[in-house]
N, C-alpha and C positions, 0 to 999 in steps of 0.2 A: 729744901730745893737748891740744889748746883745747876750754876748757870755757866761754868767753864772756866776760863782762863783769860787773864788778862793778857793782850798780844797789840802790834799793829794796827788793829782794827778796835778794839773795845775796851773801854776803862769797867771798872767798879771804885763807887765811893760810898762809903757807911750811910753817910747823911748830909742835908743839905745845906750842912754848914761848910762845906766842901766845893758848894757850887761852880765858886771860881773856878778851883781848880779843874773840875771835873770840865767843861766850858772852854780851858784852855787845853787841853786832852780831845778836845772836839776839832778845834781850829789844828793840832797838831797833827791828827790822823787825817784831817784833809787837806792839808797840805800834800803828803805824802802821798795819799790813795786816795783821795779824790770823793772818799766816802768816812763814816765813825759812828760809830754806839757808845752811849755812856752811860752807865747805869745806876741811880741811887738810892740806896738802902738794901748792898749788898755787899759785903765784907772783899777783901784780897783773893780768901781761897774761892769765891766765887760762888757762896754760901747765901740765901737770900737774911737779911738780916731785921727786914720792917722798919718802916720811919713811917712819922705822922703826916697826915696829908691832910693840909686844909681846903677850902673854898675858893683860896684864890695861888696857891702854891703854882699850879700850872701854869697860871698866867704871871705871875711874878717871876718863873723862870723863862719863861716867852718876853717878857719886859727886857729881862738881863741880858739874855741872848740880843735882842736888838741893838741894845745900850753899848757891848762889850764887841761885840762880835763887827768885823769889818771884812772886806762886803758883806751886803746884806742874806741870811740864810733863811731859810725856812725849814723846822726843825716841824720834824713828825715827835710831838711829845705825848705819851701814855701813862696812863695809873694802873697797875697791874699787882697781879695779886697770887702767890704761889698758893698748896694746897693746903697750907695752913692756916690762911687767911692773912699773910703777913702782906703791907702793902709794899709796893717797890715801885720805879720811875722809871723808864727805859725812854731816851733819848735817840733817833739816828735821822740822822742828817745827809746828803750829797751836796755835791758841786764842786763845780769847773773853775770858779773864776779866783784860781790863787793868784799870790799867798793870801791867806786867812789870817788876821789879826786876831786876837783877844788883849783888849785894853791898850792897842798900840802898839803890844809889841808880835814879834812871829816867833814860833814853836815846829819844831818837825818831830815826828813822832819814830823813835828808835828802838824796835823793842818792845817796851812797855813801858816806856821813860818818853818823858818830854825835854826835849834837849831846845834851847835857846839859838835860833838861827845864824848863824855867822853872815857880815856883809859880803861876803862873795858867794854863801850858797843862797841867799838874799835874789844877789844880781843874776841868778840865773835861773831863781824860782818865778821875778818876773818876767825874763824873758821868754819860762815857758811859758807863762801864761799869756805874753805877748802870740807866742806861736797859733793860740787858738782863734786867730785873725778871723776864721772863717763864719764863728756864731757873730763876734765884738761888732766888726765890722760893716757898715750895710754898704750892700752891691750899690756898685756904681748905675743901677740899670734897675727903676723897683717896675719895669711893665715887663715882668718873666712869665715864662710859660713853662709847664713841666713835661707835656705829653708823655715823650720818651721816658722819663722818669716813671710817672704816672703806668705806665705799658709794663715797663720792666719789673716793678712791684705785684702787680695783677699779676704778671705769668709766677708770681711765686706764693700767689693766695691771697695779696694783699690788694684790696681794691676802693683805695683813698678817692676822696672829692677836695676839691681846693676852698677849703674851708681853714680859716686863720686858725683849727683846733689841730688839722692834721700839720697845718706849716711850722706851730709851735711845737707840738710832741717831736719831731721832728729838726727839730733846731735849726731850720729856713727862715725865724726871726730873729734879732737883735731885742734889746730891753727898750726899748722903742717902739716894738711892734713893723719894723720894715726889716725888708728883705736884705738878708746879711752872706756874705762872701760865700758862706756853702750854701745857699739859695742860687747864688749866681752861675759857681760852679756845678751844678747839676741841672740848669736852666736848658731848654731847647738852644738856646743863641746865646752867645757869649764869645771872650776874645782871649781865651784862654787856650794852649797851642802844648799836647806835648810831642816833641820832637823824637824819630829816628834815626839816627847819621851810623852811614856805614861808609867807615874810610881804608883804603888801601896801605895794608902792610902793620907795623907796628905800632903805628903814631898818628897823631892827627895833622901829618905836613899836607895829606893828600886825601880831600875827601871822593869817595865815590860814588853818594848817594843821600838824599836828606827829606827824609816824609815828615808833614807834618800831619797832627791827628789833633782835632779840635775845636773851637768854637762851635760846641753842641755838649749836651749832657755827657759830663765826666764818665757815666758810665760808660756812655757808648765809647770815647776815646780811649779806656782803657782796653776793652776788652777788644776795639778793632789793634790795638798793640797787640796784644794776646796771640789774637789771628795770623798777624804778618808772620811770626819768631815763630808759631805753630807748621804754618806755612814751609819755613825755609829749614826746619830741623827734619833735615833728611835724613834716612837711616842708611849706611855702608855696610854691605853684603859681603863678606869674606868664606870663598871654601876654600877648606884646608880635606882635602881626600874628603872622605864622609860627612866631614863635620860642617853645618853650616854654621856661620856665624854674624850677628848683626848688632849693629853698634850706632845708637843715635848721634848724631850730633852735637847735641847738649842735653841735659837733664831738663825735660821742659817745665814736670813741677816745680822744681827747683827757681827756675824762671819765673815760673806765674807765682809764685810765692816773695820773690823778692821785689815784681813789677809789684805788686800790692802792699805791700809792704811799704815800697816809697810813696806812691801814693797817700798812704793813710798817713806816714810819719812824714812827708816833707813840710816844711816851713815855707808858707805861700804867703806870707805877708806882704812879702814884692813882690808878687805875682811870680815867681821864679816857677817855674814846672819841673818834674819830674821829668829825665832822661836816660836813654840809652842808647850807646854806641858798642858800636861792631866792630871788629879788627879781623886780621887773617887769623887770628889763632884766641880770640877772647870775644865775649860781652860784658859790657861795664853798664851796672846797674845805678844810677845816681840820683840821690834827695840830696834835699839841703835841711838845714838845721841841727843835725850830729843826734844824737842820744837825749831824751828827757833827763832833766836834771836829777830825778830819785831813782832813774835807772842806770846800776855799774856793769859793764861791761861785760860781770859773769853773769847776771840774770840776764840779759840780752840773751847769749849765747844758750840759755837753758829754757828760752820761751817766757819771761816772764811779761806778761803783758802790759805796758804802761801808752795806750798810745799819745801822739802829740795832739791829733786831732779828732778828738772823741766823738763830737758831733758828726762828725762824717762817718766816721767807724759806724754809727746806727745807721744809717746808709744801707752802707756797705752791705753789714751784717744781713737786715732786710730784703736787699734784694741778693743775697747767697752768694756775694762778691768774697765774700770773709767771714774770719770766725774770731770769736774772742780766747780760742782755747791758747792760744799762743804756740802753736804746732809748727808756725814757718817758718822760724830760724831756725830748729834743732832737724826739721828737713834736708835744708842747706846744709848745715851743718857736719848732718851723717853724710850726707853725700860727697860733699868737697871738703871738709874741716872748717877750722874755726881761719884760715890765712886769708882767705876769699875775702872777707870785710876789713875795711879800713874805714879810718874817720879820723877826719883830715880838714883842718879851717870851718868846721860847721857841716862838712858834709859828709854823708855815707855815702860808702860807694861797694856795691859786691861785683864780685869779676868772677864768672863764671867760662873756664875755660870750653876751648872747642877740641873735640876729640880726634877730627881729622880736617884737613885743608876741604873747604868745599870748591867744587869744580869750577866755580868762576876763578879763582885762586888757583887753579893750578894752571888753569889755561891763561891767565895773566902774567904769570912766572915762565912758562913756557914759551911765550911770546918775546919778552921780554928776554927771554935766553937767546932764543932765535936771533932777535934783531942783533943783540950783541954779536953775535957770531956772522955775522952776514961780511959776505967780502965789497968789493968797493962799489961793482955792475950793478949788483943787488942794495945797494944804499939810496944807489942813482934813481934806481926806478921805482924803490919806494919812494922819495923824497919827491920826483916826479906827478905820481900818481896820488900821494899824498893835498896835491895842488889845483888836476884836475885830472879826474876816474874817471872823464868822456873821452881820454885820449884812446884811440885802440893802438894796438901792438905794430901796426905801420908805422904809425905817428910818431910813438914810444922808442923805435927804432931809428927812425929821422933826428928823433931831439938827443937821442945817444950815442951815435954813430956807430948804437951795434947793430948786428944782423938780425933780422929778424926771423929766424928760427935762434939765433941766441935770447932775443926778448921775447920769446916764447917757452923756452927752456925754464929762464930765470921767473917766468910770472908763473910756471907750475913748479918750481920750488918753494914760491913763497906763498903760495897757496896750500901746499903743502904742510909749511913752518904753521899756518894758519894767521897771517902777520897781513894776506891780501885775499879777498872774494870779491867774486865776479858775480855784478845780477844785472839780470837781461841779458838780451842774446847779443851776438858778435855784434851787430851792426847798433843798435839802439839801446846799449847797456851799460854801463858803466863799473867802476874799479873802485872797490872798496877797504879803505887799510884801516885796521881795526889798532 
């Protein structure tokens, strides 16, 4: 019986005299991937080979595992047996909370080789693990409530009770049994806020607009983001003779793929939230935390899926927010290339450009052309009316010393510009400069 190939995920060792090693081959592969099988009494080519199995063998390797192994794991250990009767061991193991010691020291798993940790891929194998703040951590808040949560699972088949079994499968506790930061963040009430900011023109000197979406179930604040960007991705109509032609905005997959995306992989240990900001000509998509440490740059880019915060990711998955195919970067990807991402001080950020000026923007530009061009009459009476819009054109004409068919003339030019509107009528209305 061939059982495959040794890779990333699986050792084979002849026998149990090998234990160790086979043990330190476990802590390596979860380091890495977060999961490992290791097999014994099956040769390299992955041939079953038979070892002797006594009465207390399983549990002597349950002993070593405890004794060796740091943090604590719980190994699913089997006695198995191919079709010739030969016996064999199969070992597999999960879990989140790297790094994984064996005997003190760490191992990452390369290949099919166990390589010896260096102190700087060390320091950043625990800061991922520091990043999974959201299981370690208990909510500042343990009198939660799920409803919405609760609601949002039902409409997708799933119909949980608040029972400490469905809080656990779900990783809403801590090792303590209290309610821990992804408890918090998917809680009915909570103080957790992710922002919109759309600012005028290229840069953030000038903001012109800043929604916040939050303190209630993460779900629901994400997907009311969703909405807004769904919302304002207008499509432009272009006929050319025959042909029509129409051209969105922005790519909105593309969008809902990288909003979730931050999401899932930002680093919430300081409560930092996910953002995005709008420009005349882009959207900036921004997490913080950068890249998982055993993820490089070209598996990024080709979907490979490592997230930061896994616990949520079941979430996620659950209620059909996400998927674990790893299909969202190479979306972005084909659509806009690999320039769009950057990562920079800890954070990612994708910029997905805009495909045409939207009309709040052209008429802000146009405005702005306007006033610049305006001669000196027409400065006066903006500048006037700018101060108080109850003056009427008599008045206006008084505090100018021009004619008043010429301050009639000038307020339907700049009406015109779109720079002044008039609401309400002659007598009880007032002058509006936009």
């Amino acid at each position: 019986m061939n059982i495959g190939f040794e890779n990333e995920y699986q050792e084979f060792k002849e026998g149990l005299g090998q234990l160790d090693k086979g043990l330190k081959s476990l802590t390596s592969m979860l380091n890495k991937h977060g999961k490992a099988t290791v097999y014994f009494g099956v040769n390299d080519d992955g041939n079953v080979c038979g070892l002797s199995i006594g009465k207390e063998t399983l549990m002597d390797i349950r002993n070593r595992i405890r004794d060796k192994i740091e943090p604590r794991i719980y190994a699913d250990i089997e006695e198995l047996k191919d079709d010739t009767g030969k016996a064999y061991i199969k070992i597999t193991v999960s879990g989140l909370d790297i790094p994984y010691s064996f005997d003190g020291r760490y191992y990452l798993r390369n290949v099919s080789a166990d390589e010896k940790v260096t102190n700087d891929v060390l320091r950043k194998m625990l800061a991922s693990s520091d990043s999974d703040i959201l299981r370690q951590k208990s909510s500042p808040n343990q009198n939660l409530s799920f409803n919405s949560l609760f609601g949002i699972l039902a409409g997708n088949g799933i119909h949980p009770k608040p029972t400490k079994e469905f809080y656990s499968n779900y990783w809403l506790l801590n090792r303590d049994g209290n309610f821990n930061m992804n408890a918090y963040l998917l809680s009915d009430k909570n103080e957790i806020s992710l922002k919109v900011v759309v600012f005028e023109g290229m840069d953030k000197s000038v903001m012109s607009k800043r929604t916040e979406y939050g303190s209630k179930c993460l779900l629901i604040s994400v997907s009311e983001v969703l909405q807004y960007f769904e919302a304002i991705n207008i499509t432009d109509v272009n006929l050319e003779g025959a042909l029509r032609k129409e051209q969105s905005l922005f790519d909105f997959p593309s969008f809902r793929e990288a909003w979730i995306n931050a999401c899932l992989h930002n680093d919430w240990k300081d409560g930092i939230a996910p953002s995005v900001y709008m420009f005349d000509d882009r959207i900036e998509v921004v997490s913080y935390g950068g890249l998982p440490f055993s993820l490089s740059k070209e598996g990024f880019y080709h979907g490979t899926s490592v997230p930061v915060n896994k616990s949520l990711l079941t979430i996620f998955m659950a209620a059909k927010y996400a998927e674990q195919s790893g299909h969202g970067i190479p979306t972005i990807v084909e659509k806009y290339g690999r320039d769009v991402f950057s990562f920079d001080d800890g954070m990612l950020k994708v910029t997905i450009p805009l495909a045409f000026e939207r009309p709040e923007v052209v008429n802000r530009k146009r405005i702005a052309l306007n006033k610049s061009g305006l001669n000196e009459n027409q400065k006066i009476i903006v500048d006037i009316l700018s101060k108080d819009g109850r003056l009427t054109i008599k008045e206006v004409a008084e505090k100018t010393g021009i004619s008043v068919p010429g301050v009639q003339k000038i307020c339907s030019k700049l009406q015109e510009y779109g720079i002044i509107e008039r609401n309400g009528s002659k007598r009880d209305g007032r002058w509006l400069v936009k």
